[in-house]
ZAMARGU-4260 file (C-alpha; in steps of 0.2 Angstrom, whole numbers, plus 5000, padded with zeros to 4 digits):
<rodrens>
0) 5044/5037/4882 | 5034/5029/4894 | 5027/5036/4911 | 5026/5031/4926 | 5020/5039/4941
5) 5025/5031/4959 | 5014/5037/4977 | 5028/5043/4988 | 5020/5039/5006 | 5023/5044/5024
10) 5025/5035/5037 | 5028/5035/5058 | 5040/5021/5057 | 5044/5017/5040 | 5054/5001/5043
15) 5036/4993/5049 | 5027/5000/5035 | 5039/4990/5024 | 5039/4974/5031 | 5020/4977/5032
20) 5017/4980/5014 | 5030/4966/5009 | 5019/4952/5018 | 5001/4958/5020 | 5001/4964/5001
25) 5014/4955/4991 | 5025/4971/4989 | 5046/4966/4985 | 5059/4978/4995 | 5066/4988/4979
30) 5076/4999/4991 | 5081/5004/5008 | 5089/5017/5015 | 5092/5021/5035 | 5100/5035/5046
35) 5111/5028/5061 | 5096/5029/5071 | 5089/5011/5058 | 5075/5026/5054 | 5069/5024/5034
40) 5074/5039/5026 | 5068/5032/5010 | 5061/5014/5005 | 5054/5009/4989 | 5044/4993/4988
45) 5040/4984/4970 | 5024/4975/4964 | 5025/4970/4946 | 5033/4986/4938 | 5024/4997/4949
50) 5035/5007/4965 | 5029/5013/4982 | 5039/5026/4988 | 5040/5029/5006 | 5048/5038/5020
55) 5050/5045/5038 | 5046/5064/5038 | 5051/5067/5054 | 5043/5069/5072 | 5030/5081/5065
60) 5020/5069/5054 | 5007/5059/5061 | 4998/5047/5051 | 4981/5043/5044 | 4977/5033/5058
65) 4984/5045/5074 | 4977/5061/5064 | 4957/5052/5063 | 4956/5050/5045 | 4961/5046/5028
70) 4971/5057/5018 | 4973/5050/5001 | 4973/5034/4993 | 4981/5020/4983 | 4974/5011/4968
75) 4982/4996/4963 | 4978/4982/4948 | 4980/4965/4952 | 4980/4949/4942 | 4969/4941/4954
80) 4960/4952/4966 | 4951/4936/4975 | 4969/4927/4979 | 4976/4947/4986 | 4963/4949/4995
85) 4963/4930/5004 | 4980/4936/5007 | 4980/4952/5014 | 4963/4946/5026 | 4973/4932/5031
90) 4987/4941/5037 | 4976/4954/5047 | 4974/4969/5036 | 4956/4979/5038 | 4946/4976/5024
95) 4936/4990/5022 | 4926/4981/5007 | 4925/4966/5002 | 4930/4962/4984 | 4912/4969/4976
100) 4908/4972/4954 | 4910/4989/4951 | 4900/4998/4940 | 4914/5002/4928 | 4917/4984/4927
105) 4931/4984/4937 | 4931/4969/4953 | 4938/4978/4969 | 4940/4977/4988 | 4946/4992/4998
110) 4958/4990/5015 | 4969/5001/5024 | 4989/4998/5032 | 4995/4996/5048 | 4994/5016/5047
115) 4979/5019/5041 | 4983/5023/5022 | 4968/5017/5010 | 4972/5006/4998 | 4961/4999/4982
120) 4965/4983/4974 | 4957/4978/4957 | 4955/4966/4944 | 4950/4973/4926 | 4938/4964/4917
125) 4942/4950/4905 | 4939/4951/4889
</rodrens>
């Protein structure tokens, strides 16, 4: 049986974090559900055979950005980190660090979303 394990994010408005991760990082909707209110109670968004899950908790929640600081973060394997990266700096997303050899051999750039959520994209070494 194989496993797979799927981040479950929070968001302030959950609706804008899904268009967001749709055309800044390539993300497919998967799912959406909304109250009466259009509010995400839960959204799923698709890249590859990975899933995002991500929702509105409520008016207690403040993000990443609104609380000062990064809370966790998302690591993500690409195909081609260059061609993601060119994408998500053309479409206005922070770039934390540019896409930079890592020790481990891995080639990764670091950014963060509309909300201030970190995000890791790589590329594993060919060979």
């Amino acid at each position: 049986m194989a496993t797979d394990i799927s981040p479950y994010l929070f968001y302030e408005d959950g609706a804008a974090a899904m268009d967001w991760l749709i055309r800044v990082f390539g993300f497919d909707e998967d799912m959406r559900m909304t109250d009466d209110d259009g509010r995400v109670n839960h959204g799923q968004v698709k890249l590859g055979d990975s899933i995002v899950m991500l929702g509105e908790p409520g008016s207690g929640y403040q993000s990443p950005k609104t609380r000062g600081g990064g809370t966790a973060g998302i690591h993500v394997y690409v195909e081609d980190v260059e061609a993601h990266h060119e994408r998500a700096k053309a479409e206005g997303a922070t770039i934390k660090m540019e896409p930079t050899n890592q020790e481990y051999g891995d080639r990764r750039y670091d950014t963060e979303d509309l909300e201030g959520h970190s995000w890791y994209f790589a590329q594993r070494p060919s060979g």
